[in-house]
C-alpha positions in Angstrom: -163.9 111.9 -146.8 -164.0 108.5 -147.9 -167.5 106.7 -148.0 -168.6 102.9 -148.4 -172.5 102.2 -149.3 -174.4 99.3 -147.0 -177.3 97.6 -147.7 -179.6 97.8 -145.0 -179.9 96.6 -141.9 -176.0 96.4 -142.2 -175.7 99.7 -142.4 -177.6 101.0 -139.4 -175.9 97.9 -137.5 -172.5 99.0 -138.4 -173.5 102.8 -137.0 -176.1 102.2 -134.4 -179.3 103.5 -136.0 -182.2 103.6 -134.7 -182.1 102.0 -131.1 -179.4 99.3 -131.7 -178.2 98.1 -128.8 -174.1 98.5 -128.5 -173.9 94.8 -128.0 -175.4 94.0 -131.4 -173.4 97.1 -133.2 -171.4 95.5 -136.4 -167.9 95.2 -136.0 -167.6 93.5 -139.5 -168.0 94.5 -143.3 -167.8 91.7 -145.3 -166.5 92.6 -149.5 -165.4 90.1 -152.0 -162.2 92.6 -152.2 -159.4 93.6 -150.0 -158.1 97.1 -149.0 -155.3 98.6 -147.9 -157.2 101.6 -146.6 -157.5 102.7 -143.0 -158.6 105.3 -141.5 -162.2 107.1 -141.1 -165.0 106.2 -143.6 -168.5 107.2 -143.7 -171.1 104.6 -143.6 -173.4 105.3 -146.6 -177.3 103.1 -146.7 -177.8 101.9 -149.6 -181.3 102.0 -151.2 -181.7 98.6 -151.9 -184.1 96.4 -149.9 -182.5 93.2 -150.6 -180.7 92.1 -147.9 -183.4 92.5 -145.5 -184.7 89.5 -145.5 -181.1 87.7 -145.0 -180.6 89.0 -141.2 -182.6 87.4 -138.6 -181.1 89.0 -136.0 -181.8 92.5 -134.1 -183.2 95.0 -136.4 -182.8 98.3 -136.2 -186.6 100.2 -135.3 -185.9 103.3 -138.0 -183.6 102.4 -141.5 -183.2 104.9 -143.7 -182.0 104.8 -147.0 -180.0 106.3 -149.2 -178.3 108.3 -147.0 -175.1 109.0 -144.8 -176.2 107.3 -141.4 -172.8 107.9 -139.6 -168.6 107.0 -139.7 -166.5 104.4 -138.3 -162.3 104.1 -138.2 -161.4 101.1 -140.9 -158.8 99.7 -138.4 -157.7 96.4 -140.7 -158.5 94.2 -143.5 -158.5 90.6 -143.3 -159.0 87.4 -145.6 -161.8 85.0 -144.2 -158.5 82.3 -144.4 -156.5 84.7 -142.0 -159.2 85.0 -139.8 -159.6 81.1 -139.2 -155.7 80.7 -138.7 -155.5 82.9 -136.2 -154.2 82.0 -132.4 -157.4 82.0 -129.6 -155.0 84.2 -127.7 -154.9 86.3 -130.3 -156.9 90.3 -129.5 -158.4 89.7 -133.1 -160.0 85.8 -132.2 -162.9 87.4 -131.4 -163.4 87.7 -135.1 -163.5 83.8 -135.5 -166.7 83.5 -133.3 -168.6 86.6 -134.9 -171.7 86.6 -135.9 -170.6 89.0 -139.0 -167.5 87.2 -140.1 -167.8 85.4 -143.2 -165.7 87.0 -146.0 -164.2 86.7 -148.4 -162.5 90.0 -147.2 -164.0 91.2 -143.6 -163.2 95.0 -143.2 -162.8 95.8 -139.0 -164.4 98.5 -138.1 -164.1 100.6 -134.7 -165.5 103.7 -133.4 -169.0 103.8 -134.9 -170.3 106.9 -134.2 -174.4 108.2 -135.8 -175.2 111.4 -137.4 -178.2 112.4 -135.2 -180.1 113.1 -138.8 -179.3 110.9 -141.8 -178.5 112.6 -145.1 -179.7 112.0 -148.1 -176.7 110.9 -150.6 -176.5 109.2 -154.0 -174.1 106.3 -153.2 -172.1 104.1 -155.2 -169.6 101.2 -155.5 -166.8 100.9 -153.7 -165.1 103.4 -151.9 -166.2 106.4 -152.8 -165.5 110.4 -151.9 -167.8 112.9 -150.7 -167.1 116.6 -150.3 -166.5 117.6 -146.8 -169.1 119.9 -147.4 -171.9 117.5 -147.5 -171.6 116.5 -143.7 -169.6 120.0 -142.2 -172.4 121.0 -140.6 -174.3 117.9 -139.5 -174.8 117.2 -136.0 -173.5 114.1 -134.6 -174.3 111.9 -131.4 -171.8 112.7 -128.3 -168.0 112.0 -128.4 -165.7 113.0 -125.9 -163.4 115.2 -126.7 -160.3 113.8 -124.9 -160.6 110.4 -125.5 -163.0 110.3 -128.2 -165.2 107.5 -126.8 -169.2 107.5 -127.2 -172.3 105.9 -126.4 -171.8 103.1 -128.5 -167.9 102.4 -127.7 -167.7 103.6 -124.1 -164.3 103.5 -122.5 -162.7 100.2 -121.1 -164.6 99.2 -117.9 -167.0 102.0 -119.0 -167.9 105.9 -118.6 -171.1 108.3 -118.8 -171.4 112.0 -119.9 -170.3 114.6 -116.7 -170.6 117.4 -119.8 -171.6 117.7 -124.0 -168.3 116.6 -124.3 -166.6 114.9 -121.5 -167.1 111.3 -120.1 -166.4 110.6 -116.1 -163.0 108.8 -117.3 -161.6 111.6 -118.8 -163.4 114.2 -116.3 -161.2 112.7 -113.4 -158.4 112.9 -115.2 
Protein backbone atom coordinates (compact mmCIF):
# COMPACT_ATOMS: atom_id res chain seq x y z
CA UNK A 1 0.00 0.00 0.00
CA UNK A 2 1.06 3.30 -0.71
CA UNK A 3 2.46 5.47 2.25
CA UNK A 4 3.27 9.30 2.63
CA UNK A 5 5.61 10.40 5.83
CA UNK A 6 4.24 13.57 8.09
CA UNK A 7 5.99 15.51 10.32
CA UNK A 8 4.37 15.69 13.49
CA UNK A 9 1.69 17.05 14.83
CA UNK A 10 0.43 16.84 11.08
CA UNK A 11 0.46 13.50 11.15
CA UNK A 12 -1.55 12.54 14.09
CA UNK A 13 -3.95 15.51 12.96
CA UNK A 14 -4.48 14.05 9.67
CA UNK A 15 -5.35 10.46 11.46
CA UNK A 16 -6.78 11.41 14.81
CA UNK A 17 -4.06 10.35 17.24
CA UNK A 18 -4.13 10.68 20.40
CA UNK A 19 -7.50 12.35 21.53
CA UNK A 20 -7.98 14.75 18.58
CA UNK A 21 -11.16 15.97 18.38
CA UNK A 22 -12.96 15.24 14.81
CA UNK A 23 -13.49 18.83 14.39
CA UNK A 24 -9.78 19.70 14.38
CA UNK A 25 -8.91 16.25 12.23
CA UNK A 26 -6.66 17.56 8.98
CA UNK A 27 -8.39 17.45 5.88
CA UNK A 28 -5.33 18.97 4.06
CA UNK A 29 -1.61 17.87 3.07
CA UNK A 30 0.19 20.47 1.87
CA UNK A 31 3.57 19.29 -0.89
CA UNK A 32 5.49 21.56 -3.06
CA UNK A 33 4.40 18.72 -5.78
CA UNK A 34 1.29 17.49 -7.44
CA UNK A 35 -0.18 13.95 -7.82
CA UNK A 36 -2.29 12.24 -9.86
CA UNK A 37 -2.80 9.48 -7.26
CA UNK A 38 -5.96 8.67 -5.47
CA UNK A 39 -6.96 6.21 -3.58
CA UNK A 40 -5.94 4.79 0.04
CA UNK A 41 -2.59 5.88 1.55
CA UNK A 42 -1.12 5.23 4.87
CA UNK A 43 -0.17 8.07 6.98
CA UNK A 44 3.41 7.46 8.01
CA UNK A 45 4.99 10.09 11.30
CA UNK A 46 7.93 11.18 10.56
CA UNK A 47 10.71 11.38 13.15
CA UNK A 48 11.60 14.76 12.87
CA UNK A 49 10.63 17.28 15.59
CA UNK A 50 10.70 20.25 13.51
CA UNK A 51 7.46 21.32 12.74
CA UNK A 52 6.30 21.24 16.24
CA UNK A 53 6.86 24.42 17.04
CA UNK A 54 4.96 25.81 13.73
CA UNK A 55 1.28 24.73 14.92
CA UNK A 56 -0.30 26.61 17.50
CA UNK A 57 -3.35 24.99 17.34
CA UNK A 58 -4.78 21.67 19.10
CA UNK A 59 -2.18 19.25 19.74
CA UNK A 60 -2.54 15.91 19.83
CA UNK A 61 -1.93 14.43 23.91
CA UNK A 62 0.26 11.16 22.54
CA UNK A 63 2.68 11.70 18.99
CA UNK A 64 4.54 9.00 18.11
CA UNK A 65 7.06 8.83 15.70
CA UNK A 66 8.39 7.00 13.21
CA UNK A 67 5.66 4.98 12.70
CA UNK A 68 2.44 4.10 10.68
CA UNK A 69 -0.24 6.05 12.81
CA UNK A 70 -3.31 5.18 10.46
CA UNK A 71 -4.81 5.66 6.48
CA UNK A 72 -6.84 8.03 4.74
CA UNK A 73 -8.60 8.01 0.95
CA UNK A 74 -6.45 10.69 -1.29
CA UNK A 75 -9.74 12.01 -2.84
CA UNK A 76 -7.99 15.04 -5.11
CA UNK A 77 -5.07 17.11 -5.68
CA UNK A 78 -5.22 20.77 -6.09
CA UNK A 79 -2.96 23.86 -6.83
CA UNK A 80 -3.16 26.61 -3.96
CA UNK A 81 -4.13 28.93 -7.36
CA UNK A 82 -7.19 26.47 -7.99
CA UNK A 83 -8.15 26.51 -4.74
CA UNK A 84 -8.59 30.52 -4.55
CA UNK A 85 -10.55 30.55 -8.00
CA UNK A 86 -12.93 28.39 -6.95
CA UNK A 87 -16.90 29.37 -6.84
CA UNK A 88 -18.28 29.87 -2.78
CA UNK A 89 -20.98 27.51 -3.98
CA UNK A 90 -18.59 25.25 -4.90
CA UNK A 91 -18.63 21.56 -2.32
CA UNK A 92 -14.70 22.16 -2.32
CA UNK A 93 -14.90 26.15 -0.98
CA UNK A 94 -14.52 24.95 2.19
CA UNK A 95 -10.91 24.50 1.23
CA UNK A 96 -10.46 28.41 0.75
CA UNK A 97 -11.31 29.06 4.48
CA UNK A 98 -9.08 26.12 5.93
CA UNK A 99 -6.97 26.37 8.39
CA UNK A 100 -4.55 23.75 6.51
CA UNK A 101 -4.72 25.15 3.07
CA UNK A 102 -1.70 26.81 1.96
CA UNK A 103 -0.01 24.94 -0.87
CA UNK A 104 1.65 24.93 -3.20
CA UNK A 105 -0.11 21.53 -3.94
CA UNK A 106 -2.86 20.66 -1.08
CA UNK A 107 -3.55 16.87 -1.16
CA UNK A 108 -7.56 16.25 0.07
CA UNK A 109 -7.87 13.69 2.24
CA UNK A 110 -11.08 11.77 3.53
CA UNK A 111 -11.79 8.96 5.66
CA UNK A 112 -9.06 9.07 8.26
CA UNK A 113 -9.20 6.14 10.13
CA UNK A 114 -6.14 5.21 13.40
CA UNK A 115 -4.42 2.02 13.84
CA UNK A 116 -5.26 1.48 17.53
CA UNK A 117 -1.26 0.82 18.09
CA UNK A 118 1.25 2.73 15.93
CA UNK A 119 3.94 0.81 14.09
CA UNK A 120 7.19 1.45 14.04
CA UNK A 121 8.37 2.12 10.15
CA UNK A 122 11.42 3.55 8.53
CA UNK A 123 9.76 6.26 6.30
CA UNK A 124 10.86 8.15 3.45
CA UNK A 125 10.27 10.77 0.72
CA UNK A 126 7.52 10.85 -1.20
CA UNK A 127 5.16 8.32 -1.83
CA UNK A 128 6.41 5.36 -0.83
CA UNK A 129 5.25 1.37 -0.68
CA UNK A 130 5.04 -0.86 2.19
CA UNK A 131 4.35 -4.51 2.09
CA UNK A 132 0.92 -5.47 3.02
CA UNK A 133 2.47 -7.48 5.42
CA UNK A 134 3.63 -4.82 7.71
CA UNK A 135 0.00 -3.72 8.76
CA UNK A 136 -2.14 -7.26 7.89
CA UNK A 137 -2.55 -7.91 11.18
CA UNK A 138 -2.79 -4.56 12.97
CA UNK A 139 -5.84 -3.66 14.70
CA UNK A 140 -7.67 -0.67 13.69
CA UNK A 141 -10.27 1.75 15.37
CA UNK A 142 -14.15 0.82 14.39
CA UNK A 143 -15.42 1.15 10.78
CA UNK A 144 -18.65 0.03 9.71
CA UNK A 145 -18.84 -2.44 7.53
CA UNK A 146 -21.69 -1.20 5.20
CA UNK A 147 -21.01 2.09 4.91
CA UNK A 148 -17.52 2.31 6.07
CA UNK A 149 -17.99 5.42 8.33
CA UNK A 150 -16.12 5.81 11.82
CA UNK A 151 -15.62 7.74 14.77
CA UNK A 152 -13.87 10.35 13.18
CA UNK A 153 -16.08 10.70 9.85
CA UNK A 154 -19.52 9.70 11.22
CA UNK A 155 -22.34 9.47 8.64
CA UNK A 156 -24.22 12.74 7.35
CA UNK A 157 -26.36 14.02 10.23
CA UNK A 158 -24.43 11.44 12.32
CA UNK A 159 -24.54 7.67 13.68
CA UNK A 160 -23.17 5.66 16.81
CA UNK A 161 -21.99 1.93 17.12
CA UNK A 162 -25.43 -0.61 17.67
CA UNK A 163 -22.47 -3.53 17.06
CA UNK A 164 -18.21 -3.95 16.38
CA UNK A 165 -19.18 -3.19 13.10
CA UNK A 166 -22.37 -1.55 12.47
CA UNK A 167 -23.45 2.17 13.01
CA UNK A 168 -27.43 2.93 13.78
CA UNK A 169 -27.64 4.41 10.02
CA UNK A 170 -26.80 1.35 8.46
CA UNK A 171 -28.43 -0.94 11.40
CA UNK A 172 -31.94 0.52 10.26
CA UNK A 173 -31.37 -0.12 7.05
Amino acid sequence: MKALTVCQPYASLIVGWGGVDPDDVKRVENRTWPTSYRGPLLIHAGKSRLWLSSWDGPVPGVMPFGAILGSVEVAGCLSIDAIRRLDDRSPLAWLKQHVHTCGPYCLLLMRPRRLLEPIPYRGAQGFFDIPDDVFASAAWEPQCRVCGCTELEACHGGCHWTAADLCSRCAKQ
